[in-house]
SENUFI-702254 format. One record per residue (C-alpha): residue number from 1; x negated, y negated, z. Coordinates in Angstrom, 1 decimal. Example, Ala and Ser with C-alpha at 12.3 -4.5 7.8 and 13.67 -1.06 7.14 Angstrom:
2
firo pos:1, u:-12.3, v:4.5, w:7.8
firo pos:2, u:-13.7, v:1.1, w:7.1
This chain:
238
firo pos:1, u:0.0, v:0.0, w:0.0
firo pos:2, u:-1.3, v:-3.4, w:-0.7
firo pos:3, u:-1.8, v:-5.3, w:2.6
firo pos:4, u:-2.4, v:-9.0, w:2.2
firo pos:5, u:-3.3, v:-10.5, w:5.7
firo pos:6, u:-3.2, v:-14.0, w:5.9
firo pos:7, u:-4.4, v:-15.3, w:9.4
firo pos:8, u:-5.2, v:-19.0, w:10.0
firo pos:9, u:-8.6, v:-19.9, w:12.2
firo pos:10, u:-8.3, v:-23.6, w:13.3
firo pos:11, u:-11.1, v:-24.8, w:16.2
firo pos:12, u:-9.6, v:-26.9, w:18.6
firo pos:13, u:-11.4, v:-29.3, w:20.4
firo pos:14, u:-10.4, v:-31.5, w:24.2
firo pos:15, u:-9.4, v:-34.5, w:21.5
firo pos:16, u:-6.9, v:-32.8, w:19.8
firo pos:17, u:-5.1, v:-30.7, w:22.0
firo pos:18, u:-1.6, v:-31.9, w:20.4
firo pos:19, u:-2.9, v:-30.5, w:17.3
firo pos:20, u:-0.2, v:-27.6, w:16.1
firo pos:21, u:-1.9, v:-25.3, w:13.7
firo pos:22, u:0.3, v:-24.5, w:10.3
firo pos:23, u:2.0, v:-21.4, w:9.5
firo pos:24, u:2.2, v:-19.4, w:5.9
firo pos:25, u:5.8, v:-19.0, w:5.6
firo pos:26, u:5.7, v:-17.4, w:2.0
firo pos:27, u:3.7, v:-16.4, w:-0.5
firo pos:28, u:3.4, v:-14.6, w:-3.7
firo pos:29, u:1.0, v:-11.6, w:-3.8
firo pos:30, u:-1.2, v:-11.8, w:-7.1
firo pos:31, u:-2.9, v:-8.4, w:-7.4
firo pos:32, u:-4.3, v:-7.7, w:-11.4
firo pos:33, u:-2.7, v:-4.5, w:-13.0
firo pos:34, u:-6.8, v:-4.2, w:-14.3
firo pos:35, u:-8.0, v:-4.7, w:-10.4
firo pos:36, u:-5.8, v:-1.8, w:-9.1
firo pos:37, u:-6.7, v:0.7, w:-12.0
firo pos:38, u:-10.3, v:0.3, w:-11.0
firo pos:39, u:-9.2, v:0.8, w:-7.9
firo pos:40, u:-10.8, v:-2.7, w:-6.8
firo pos:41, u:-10.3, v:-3.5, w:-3.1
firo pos:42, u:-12.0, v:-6.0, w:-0.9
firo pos:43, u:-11.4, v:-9.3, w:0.9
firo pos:44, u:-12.0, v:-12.6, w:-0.1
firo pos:45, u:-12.3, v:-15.6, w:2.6
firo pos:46, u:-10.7, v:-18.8, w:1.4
firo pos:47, u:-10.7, v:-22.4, w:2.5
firo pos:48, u:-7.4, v:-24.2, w:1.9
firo pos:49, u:-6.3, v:-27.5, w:2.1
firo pos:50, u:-2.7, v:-27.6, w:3.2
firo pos:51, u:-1.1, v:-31.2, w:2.2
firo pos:52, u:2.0, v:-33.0, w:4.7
firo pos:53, u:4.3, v:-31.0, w:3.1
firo pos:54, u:2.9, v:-27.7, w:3.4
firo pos:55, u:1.3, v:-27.2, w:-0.2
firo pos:56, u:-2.2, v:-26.9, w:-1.0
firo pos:57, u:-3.7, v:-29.4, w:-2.4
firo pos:58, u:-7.2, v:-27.1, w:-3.1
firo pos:59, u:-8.4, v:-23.8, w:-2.6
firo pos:60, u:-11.9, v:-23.0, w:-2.7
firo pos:61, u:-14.3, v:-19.5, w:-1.4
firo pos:62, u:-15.9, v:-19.3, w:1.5
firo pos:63, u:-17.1, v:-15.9, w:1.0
firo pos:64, u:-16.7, v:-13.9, w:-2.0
firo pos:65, u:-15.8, v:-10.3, w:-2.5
firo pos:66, u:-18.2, v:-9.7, w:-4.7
firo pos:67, u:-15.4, v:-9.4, w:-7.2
firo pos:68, u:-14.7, v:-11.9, w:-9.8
firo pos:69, u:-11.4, v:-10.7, w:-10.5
firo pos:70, u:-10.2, v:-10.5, w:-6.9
firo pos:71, u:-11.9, v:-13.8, w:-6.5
firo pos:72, u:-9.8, v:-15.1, w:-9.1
firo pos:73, u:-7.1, v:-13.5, w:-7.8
firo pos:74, u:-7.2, v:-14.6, w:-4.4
firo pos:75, u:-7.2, v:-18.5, w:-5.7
firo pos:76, u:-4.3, v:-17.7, w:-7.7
firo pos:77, u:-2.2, v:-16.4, w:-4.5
firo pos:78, u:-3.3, v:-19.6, w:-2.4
firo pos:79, u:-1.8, v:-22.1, w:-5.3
firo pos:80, u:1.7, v:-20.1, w:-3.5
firo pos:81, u:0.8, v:-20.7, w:-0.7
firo pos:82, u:3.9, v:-22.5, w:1.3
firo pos:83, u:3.1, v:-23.3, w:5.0
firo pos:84, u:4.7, v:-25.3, w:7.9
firo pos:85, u:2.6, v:-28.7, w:7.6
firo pos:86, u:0.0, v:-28.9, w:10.8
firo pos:87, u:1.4, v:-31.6, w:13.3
firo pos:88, u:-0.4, v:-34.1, w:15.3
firo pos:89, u:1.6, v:-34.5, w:17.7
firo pos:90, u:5.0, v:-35.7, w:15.7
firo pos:91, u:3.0, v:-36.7, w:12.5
firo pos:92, u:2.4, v:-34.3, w:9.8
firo pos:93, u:-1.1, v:-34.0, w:8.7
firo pos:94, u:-3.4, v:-32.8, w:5.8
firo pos:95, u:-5.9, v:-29.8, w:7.2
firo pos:96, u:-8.2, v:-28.0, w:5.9
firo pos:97, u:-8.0, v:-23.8, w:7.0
firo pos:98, u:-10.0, v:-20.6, w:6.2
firo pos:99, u:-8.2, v:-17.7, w:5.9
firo pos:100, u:-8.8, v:-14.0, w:4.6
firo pos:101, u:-6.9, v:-12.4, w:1.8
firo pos:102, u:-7.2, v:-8.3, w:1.8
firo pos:103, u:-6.3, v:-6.8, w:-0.9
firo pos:104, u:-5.6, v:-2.7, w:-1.0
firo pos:105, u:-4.1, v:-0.7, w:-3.3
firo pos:106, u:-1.1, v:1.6, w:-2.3
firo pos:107, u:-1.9, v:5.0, w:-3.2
firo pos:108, u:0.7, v:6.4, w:-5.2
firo pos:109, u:3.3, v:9.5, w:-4.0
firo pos:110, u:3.9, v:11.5, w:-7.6
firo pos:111, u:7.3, v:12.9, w:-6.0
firo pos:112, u:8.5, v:10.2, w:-4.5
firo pos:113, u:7.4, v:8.1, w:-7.3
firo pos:114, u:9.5, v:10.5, w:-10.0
firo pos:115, u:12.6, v:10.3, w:-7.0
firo pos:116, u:13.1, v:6.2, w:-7.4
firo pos:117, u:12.6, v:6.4, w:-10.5
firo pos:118, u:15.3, v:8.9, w:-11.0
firo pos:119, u:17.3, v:6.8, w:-8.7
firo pos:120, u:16.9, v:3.7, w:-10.8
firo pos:121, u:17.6, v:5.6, w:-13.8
firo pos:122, u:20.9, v:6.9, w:-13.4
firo pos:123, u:22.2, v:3.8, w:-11.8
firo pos:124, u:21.4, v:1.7, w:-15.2
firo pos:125, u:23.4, v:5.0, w:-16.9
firo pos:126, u:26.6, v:3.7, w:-15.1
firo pos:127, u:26.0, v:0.1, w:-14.9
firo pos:128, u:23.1, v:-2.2, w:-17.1
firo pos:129, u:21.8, v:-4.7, w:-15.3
firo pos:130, u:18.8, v:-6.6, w:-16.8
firo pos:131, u:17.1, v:-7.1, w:-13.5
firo pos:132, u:17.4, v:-3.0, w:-12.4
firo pos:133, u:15.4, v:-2.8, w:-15.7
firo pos:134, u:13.0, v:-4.9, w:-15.1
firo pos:135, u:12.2, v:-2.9, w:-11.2
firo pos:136, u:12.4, v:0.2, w:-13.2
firo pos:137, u:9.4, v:-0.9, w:-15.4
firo pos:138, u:7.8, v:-2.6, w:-12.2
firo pos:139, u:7.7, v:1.4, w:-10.9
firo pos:140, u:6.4, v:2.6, w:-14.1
firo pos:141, u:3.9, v:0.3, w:-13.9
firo pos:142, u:3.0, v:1.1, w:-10.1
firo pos:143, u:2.0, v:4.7, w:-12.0
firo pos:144, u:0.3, v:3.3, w:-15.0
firo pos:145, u:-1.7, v:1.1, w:-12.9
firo pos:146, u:-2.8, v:3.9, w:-10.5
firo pos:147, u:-6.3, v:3.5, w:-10.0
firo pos:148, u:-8.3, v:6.1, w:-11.8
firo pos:149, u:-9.4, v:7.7, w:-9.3
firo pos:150, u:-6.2, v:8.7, w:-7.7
firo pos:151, u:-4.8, v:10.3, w:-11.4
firo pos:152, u:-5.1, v:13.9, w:-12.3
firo pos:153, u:-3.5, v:16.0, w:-15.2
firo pos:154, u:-1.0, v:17.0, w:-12.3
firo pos:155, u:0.5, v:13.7, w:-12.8
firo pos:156, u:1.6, v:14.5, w:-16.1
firo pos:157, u:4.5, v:16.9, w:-15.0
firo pos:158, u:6.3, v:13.9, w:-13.1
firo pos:159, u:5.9, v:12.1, w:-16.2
firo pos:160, u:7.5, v:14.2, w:-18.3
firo pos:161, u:10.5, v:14.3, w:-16.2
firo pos:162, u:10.6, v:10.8, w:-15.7
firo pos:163, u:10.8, v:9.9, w:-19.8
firo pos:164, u:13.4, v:10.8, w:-22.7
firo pos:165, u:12.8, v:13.9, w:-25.0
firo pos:166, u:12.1, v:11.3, w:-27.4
firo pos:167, u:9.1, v:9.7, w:-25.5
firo pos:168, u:7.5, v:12.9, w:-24.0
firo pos:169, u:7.2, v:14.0, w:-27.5
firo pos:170, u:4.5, v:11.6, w:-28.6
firo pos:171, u:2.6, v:14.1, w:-25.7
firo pos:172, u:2.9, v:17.0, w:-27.6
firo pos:173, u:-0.1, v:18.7, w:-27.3
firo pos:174, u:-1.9, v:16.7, w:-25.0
firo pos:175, u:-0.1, v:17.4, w:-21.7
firo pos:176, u:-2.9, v:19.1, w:-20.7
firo pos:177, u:-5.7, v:17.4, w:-22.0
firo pos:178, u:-5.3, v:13.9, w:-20.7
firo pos:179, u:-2.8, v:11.8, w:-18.2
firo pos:180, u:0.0, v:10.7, w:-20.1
firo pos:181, u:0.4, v:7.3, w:-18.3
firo pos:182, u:0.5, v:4.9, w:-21.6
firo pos:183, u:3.9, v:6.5, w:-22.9
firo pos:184, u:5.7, v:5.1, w:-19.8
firo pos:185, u:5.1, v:1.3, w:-21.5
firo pos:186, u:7.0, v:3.0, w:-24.6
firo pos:187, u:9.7, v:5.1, w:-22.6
firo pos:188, u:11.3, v:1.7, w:-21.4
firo pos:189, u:10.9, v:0.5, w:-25.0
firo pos:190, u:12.7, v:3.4, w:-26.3
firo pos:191, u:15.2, v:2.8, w:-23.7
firo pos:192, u:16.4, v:-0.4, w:-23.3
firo pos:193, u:15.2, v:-2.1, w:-26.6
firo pos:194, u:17.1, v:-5.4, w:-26.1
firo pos:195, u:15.6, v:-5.6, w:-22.7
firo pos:196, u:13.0, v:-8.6, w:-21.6
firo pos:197, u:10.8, v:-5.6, w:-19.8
firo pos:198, u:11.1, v:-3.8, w:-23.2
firo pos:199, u:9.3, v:-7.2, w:-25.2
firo pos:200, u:6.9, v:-7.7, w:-21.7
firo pos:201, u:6.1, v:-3.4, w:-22.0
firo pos:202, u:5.4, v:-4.1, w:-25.6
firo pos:203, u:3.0, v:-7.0, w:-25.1
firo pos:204, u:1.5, v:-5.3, w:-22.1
firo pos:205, u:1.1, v:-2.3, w:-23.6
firo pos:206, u:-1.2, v:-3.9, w:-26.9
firo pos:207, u:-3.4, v:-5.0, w:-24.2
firo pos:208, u:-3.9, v:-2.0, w:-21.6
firo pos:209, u:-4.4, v:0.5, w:-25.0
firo pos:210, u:-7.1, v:-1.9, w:-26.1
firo pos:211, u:-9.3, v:-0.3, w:-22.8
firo pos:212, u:-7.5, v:2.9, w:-22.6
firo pos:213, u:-8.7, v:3.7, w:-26.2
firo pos:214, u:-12.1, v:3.5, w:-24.4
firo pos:215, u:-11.2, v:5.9, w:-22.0
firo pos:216, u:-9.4, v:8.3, w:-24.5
firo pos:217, u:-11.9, v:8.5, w:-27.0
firo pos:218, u:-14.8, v:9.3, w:-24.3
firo pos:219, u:-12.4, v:12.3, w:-22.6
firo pos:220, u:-11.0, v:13.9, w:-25.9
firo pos:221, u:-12.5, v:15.1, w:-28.6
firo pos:222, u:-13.2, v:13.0, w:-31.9
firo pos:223, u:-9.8, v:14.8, w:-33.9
firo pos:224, u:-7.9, v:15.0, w:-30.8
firo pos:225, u:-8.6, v:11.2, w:-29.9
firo pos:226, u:-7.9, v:9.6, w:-33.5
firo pos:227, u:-4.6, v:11.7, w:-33.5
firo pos:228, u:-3.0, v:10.9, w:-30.3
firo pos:229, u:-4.2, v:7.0, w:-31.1
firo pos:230, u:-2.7, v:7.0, w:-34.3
firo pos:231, u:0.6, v:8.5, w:-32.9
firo pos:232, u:0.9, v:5.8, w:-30.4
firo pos:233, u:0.4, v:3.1, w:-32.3
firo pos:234, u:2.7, v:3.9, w:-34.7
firo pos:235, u:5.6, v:4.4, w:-32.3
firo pos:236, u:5.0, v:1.0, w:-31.4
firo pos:237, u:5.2, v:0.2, w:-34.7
firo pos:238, u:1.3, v:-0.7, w:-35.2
C-alpha cells in the first residue's frame, strides 16, 4: 500500500510561543505509473512554504531520494498541498515547513485483485456509469503497474479471467511465455469504446508499449517477440 506520511517539524522558540503550527488538511497523492513498476520507493524531505491561506507558495528538497522521479514527484504532490494557515496569535502568517513524503508501493493480491474487479464488472453489466469505468481501469492499472518484481506467469490466470474472450485471444500462445499485463489497456478498450478511460487506455497504452517492447523482446525469442508486437499493435489499430 502506498503510505504518504506528511508530518510537520516547526522549532519553537520562548518568543513565539503563540505560534500555532499549520495542518495538511488534504492532498493529492502523485505516485508515477513508471515509479511503481520499477518498484521505486524511498522518501524525499521537502521544504514548503505555506502562504495566509494555506497554499504553498514554493516547494523546494531538502534531502533527496536519490530518485529523480520520486523527487519530481514529491514537488508535484506539495503544489496540493492544502493546509490550515500557521497563526500568530490571531493573525495568519506565511511559514516555511520541512516535511517527509514516503512513498511505498502496495503489493498487489492477484485474487483479490481479480474479485473487485469482477465486482466492478458486473455492476457496469446492469447499470453504465462513466465514472465506475474509469475505477475499473484505475484497478487494471493497479496490476499493470505492479512492480516487476512482484509479477510472475501465475498472474496470467487472473488475467485471463478478468478480460473478454475477445481480448485474451490476442494471448494466444503466450500465456505461458510472458505476463500478459498490456492486454488489460486493450480489454477496457474493447469494452467500453465510447468511454474517456477507453481514449486515456489508448493514449497510455502507446506509451507503456514503447518500454514494454524493451522488455518483451529481451524475454522472448526474436519470432515470438515480433509476433505478439505485431498482434498488439494492430488491435490497437497501429
Amino acid at each position: 500500500m502506498l503510505l504518504v506520511w506528511f508530518l510537520v517539524f516547526l522549532l519553537f522558540c520562548p518568543a513565539k510561543r503563540n505560534l500555532f503550527a499549520p495542518v495538511l488538511l488534504e492532498y493529492k497523492i502523485i505516485y508515477p505509473d513508471e515509479a511503481r513498476q520499477m518498484g521505486l520507493e524511498g522518501k524525499v524531505f521537502l521544504g514548503v512554504l505555506i502562504n495566509e491561506n494555506g497554499r504553498v507558495e514554493q516547494a523546494r528538497i531538502v534531502k533527496s531520494s536519490t530518485s529523480p522521479i520520486l523527487d519530481s514527484a514529491a514537488l508535484e504532490t506539495a503544489r496540493t498541498f492544502v493546509f490550515s494557515p500557521a497563526l500568530m496569535g490571531n493573525r495568519a502568517i506565511r511559514i516555511w515547513a520541512n516535511l517527509p513524503v514516503e512513498f511505498k508501493f502496495e503489493e498487489v493480491k492477484p485474487g483479490q485483485w481479480l474479485q473487485e474487479v469482477i465486482s466492478l464488472q458486473s455492476m457496469l453489466e446492469k447499470e453504465y456509469k462513466e465514472e465506475k469505468v474509469m475505477e475499473l481501469y484505475k484497478l487494471y492499472k493497479k496490476l499493470i503497474f505492479s512492480p516487476r518484481k512482484t509479477i510472475d506467469i501465475t498472474i496470467n490466470d487472473y488475467i485471463r479471467n478478468a478480460v473478454l474472450t475477445k481480448t485474451a485471444t490476442l494471448w494466444d500462445g503466450y500465456w505461458k511465455m510472458y505476463p500478459a499485463t498490456p492486454i488489460l489497456f486493450i480489454d477496457i478498450m474493447y469494452r467500453y469504446p465510447e468511454s474517456y478511460a477507453s481514449f486515456e487506455a489508448g493514449e497510455e497504452f502507446k506509451e507503456y508499449f514503447e518500454r514494454e517492447i524493451i522488455t518483451i523482446r529481451a524475454m522472448l525469442s526474436s519470432n515470438d517477440a515480433d509476433t505478439l508486437i505485431t498482434r498488439l499493435n494492430r488491435s490497437v489499430g497501429r
